[in-house]
C-alpha positions as MATLAB code, in Angstrom:
seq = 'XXXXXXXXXXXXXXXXXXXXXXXXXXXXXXXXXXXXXXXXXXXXXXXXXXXXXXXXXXXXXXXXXXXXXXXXXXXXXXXXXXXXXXXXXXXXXXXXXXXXXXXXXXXXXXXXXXXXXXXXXXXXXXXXXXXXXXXXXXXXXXXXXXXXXXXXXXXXXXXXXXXXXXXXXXXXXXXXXXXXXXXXXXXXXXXXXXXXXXXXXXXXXXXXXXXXXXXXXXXXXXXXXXXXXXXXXXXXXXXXXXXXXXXXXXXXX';
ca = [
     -23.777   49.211  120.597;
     -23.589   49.259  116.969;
     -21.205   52.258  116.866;
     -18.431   50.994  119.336;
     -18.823   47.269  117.291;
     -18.347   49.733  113.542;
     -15.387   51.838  115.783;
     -13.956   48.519  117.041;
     -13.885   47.091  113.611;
     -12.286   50.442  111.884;
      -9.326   49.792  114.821;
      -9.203   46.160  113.913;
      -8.555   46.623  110.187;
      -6.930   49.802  110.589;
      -3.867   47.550  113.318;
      -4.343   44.668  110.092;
      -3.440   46.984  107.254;
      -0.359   48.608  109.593;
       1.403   45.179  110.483;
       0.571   44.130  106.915;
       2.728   46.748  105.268;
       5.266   46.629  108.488;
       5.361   42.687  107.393;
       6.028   43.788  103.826;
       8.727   46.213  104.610;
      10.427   43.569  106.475;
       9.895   41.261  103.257;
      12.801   39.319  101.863;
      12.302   38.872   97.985;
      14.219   36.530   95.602;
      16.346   37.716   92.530;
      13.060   37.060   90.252;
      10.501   39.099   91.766;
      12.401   42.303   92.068;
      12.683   45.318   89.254;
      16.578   46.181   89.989;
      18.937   43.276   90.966;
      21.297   44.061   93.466;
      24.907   45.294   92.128;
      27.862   43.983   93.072;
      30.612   46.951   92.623;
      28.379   48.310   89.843;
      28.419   45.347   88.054;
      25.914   41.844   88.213;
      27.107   38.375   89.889;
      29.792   37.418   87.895;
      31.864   40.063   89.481;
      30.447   39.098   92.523;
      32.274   35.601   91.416;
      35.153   36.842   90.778;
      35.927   39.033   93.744;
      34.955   35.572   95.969;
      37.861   33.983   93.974;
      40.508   36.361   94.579;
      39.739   35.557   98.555;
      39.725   32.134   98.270;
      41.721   29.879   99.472;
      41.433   26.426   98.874;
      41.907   24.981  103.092;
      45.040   23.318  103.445;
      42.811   19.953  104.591;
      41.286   19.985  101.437;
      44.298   20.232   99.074;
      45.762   17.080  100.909;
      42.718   14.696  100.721;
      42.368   15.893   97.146;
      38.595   17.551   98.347;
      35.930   19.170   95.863;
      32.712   19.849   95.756;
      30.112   22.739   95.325;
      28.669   24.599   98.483;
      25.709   26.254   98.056;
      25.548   29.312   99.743;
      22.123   31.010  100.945;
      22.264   35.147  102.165;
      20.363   38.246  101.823;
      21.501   41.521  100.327;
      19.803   44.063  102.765;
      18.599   47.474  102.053;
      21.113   48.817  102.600;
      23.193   47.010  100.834;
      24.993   44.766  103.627;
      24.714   40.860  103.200;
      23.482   38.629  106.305;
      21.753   36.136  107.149;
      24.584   34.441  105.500;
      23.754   30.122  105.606;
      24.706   27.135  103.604;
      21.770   24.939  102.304;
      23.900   21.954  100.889;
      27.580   21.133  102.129;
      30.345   19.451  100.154;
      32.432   19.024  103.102;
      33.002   21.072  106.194;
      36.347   22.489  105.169;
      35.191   23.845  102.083;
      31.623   24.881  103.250;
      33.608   26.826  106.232;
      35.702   28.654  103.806;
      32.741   29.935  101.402;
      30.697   31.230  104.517;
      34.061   32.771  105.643;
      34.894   34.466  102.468;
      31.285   35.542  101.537;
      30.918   37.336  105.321;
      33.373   39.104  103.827;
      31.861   40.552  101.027;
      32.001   44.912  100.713;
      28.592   46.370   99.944;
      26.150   45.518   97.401;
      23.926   48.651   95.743;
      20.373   46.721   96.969;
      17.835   45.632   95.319;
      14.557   47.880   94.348;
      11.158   47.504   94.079;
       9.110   50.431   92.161;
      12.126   52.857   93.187;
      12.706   51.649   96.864;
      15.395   49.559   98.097;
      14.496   46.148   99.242;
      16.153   42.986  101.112;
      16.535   40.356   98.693;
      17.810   36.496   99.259;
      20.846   35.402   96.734;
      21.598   31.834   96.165;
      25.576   31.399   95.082;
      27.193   28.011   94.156;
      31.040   28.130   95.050;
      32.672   25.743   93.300;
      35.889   23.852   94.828;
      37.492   22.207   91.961;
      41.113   20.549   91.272;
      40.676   19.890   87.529;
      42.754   19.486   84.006;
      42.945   22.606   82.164;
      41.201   21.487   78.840;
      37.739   20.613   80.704;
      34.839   22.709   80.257;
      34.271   24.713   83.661;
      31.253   25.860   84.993;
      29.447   29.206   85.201;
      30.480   29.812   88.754;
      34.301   28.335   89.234;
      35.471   30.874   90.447;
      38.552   31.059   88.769;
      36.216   32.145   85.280;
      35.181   35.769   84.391;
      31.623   34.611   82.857;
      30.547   34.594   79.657;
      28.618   37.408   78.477;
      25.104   37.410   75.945;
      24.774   41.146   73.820;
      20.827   40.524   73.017;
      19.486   42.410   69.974;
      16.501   43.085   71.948;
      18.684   44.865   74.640;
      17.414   48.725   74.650;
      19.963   50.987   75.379;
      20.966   51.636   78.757;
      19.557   48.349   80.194;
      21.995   46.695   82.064;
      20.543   43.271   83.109;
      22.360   39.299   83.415;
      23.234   37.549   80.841;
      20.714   34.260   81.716;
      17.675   37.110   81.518;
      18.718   38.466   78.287;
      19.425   34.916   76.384;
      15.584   33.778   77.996;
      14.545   37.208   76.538;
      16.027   36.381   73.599;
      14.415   32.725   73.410;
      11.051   33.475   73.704;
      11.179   36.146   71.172;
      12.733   33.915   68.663;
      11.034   30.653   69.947;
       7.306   29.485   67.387;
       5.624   27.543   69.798;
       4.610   24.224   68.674;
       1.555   24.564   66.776;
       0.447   20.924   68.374;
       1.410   21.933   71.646;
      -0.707   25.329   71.642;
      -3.611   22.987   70.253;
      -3.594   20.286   72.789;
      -2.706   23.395   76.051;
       0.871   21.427   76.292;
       3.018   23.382   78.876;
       5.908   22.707   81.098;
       9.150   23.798   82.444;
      12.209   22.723   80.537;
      16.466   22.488   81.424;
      18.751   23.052   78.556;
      22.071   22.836   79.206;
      24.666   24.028   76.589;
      28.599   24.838   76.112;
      29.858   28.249   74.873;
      33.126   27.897   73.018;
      36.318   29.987   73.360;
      35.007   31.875   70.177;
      31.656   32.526   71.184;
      29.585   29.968   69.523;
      27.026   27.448   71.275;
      27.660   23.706   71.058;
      26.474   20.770   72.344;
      22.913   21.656   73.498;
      20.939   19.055   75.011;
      17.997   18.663   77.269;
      18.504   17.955   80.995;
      15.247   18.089   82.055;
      12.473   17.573   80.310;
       8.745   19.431   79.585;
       7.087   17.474   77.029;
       9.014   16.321   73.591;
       7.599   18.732   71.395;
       8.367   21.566   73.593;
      12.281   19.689   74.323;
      12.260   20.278   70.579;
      11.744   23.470   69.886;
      13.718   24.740   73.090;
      16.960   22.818   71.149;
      15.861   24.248   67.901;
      16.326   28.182   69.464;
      19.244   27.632   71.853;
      21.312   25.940   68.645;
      20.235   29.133   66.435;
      22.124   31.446   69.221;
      24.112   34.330   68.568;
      27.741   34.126   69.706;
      28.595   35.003   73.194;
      31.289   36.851   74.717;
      32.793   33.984   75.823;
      34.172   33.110   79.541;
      37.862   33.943   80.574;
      40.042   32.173   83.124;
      43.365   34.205   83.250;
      42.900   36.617   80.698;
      41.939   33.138   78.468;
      38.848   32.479   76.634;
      37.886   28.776   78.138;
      34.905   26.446   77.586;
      32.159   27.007   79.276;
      28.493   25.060   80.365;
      25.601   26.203   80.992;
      21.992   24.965   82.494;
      19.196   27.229   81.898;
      15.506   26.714   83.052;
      12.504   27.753   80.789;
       9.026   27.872   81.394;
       6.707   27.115   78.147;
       3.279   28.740   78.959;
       0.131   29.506   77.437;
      -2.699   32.163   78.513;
];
């Protein structure tokens, strides 16, 4: 009786193990938690951007009621390389939500995402922006209208080819000191800084958009305002404006 309950129990964890790694082939991942981001024509997401605004077009509907707005647009690169599961999680307005899920079902083939060497599905989240503004605003990181600006890290080893928003964090907590008060009283938190990259390059107007704890606000400022110049953004062949938001996690261990 023993043996078939030891046999039995073999089977059991034996079926357990099998549908655990059938589950975790099947897994969908997000951007953070793979080791090679998906490519988009060999290049990262602001291509991606760009391609979506040469097949957009602004609905008719939309142009007459003077209609903007940002969609937010949920899929999932799949291994091999196709994008489904293709879903908006918050609306502007049904003309212009219809038209991102339209154009981004359209999208050509991704290289997919990897995990220690093997391709994996992984879930994007894209913001298309639907925007009838003056030329001398600053725009955002995805209008699509803007090539986006581009950060050249010092720390960058040769070869690596990562986004921009991974090397400039990189970059941050290399540079960053953190607060000697903050490390003594175990002070951590998740920051927003938001900042504007200028047609030349350099960063302006960095400010705090949500906060961690005011020493660690502080410090985040300090780094961001000590930044390198940028490549910056291009609308038309143009350099233009640009703002971004960027989260950052202060932690100690």
């Amino acid at each position: 009786m023993k043996k078939i309950a030891l046999i039995l129990t073999v089977i059991l964890a034996a079926t357990f193990c099998n549908n655990l790694q059938a589950q975790q082939k099947q897994e969908t991942l997000p951007m953070s938690a793979v080791d090679v981001q998906p490519a988009f024509q060999g290049e990262n997401a602001g291509s991606f951007a760009k391609w979506v605004f040469t097949q957009l077009k602004y609905p008719e509907q939309a142009v007459k009621e003077n209609l903007t707005g940002k969609v937010i647009v949920q899929f999932t690169i799949s291994k091999t390389g196709d994008v489904k599961d293709i879903k908006v999680l918050r609306g502007a307005h049904p003309a212009l939500d219809a038209e991102a899920l339209r154009v981004i079902s359209m999208s050509p083939k991704w290289t997919p995402g990897q995990v220690k060497g093997e391709p994996v599905n992984v879930t994007f989240v894209f913001p298309v922006i639907f925007n009838m503004r003056n030329e001398s605003e600053s725009v955002a990181v995805f209008d699509m209208e803007v090539t986006p600006a581009e950060f050249d890290s010092p720390y960058k080893k040769e070869g690596e080819k990562r986004p921009s928003s991974v090397e400039f964090t990189k970059w941050i907590f290399l540079t960053m000191n953190y607060p000697k008060e903050a490390r003594m009283n175990w002070i951590m938190g998740k920051a927003k800084v938001a900042f504007d990259i200028l047609e030349d390059g350099t960063v302006d107007n960095v400010r705090i958009v949500k906060s961690a704890h005011p020493l660690l606000d502080e410090e985040l400022v300090r780094v961001v305002k000590l930044s390198p110049a940028w490549k910056p953004a291009t609308r038309h062949d143009k350099p233009v404006r640009t703002t971004y938001t960027l989260p950052f996690v202060f932690e100690l261990r």
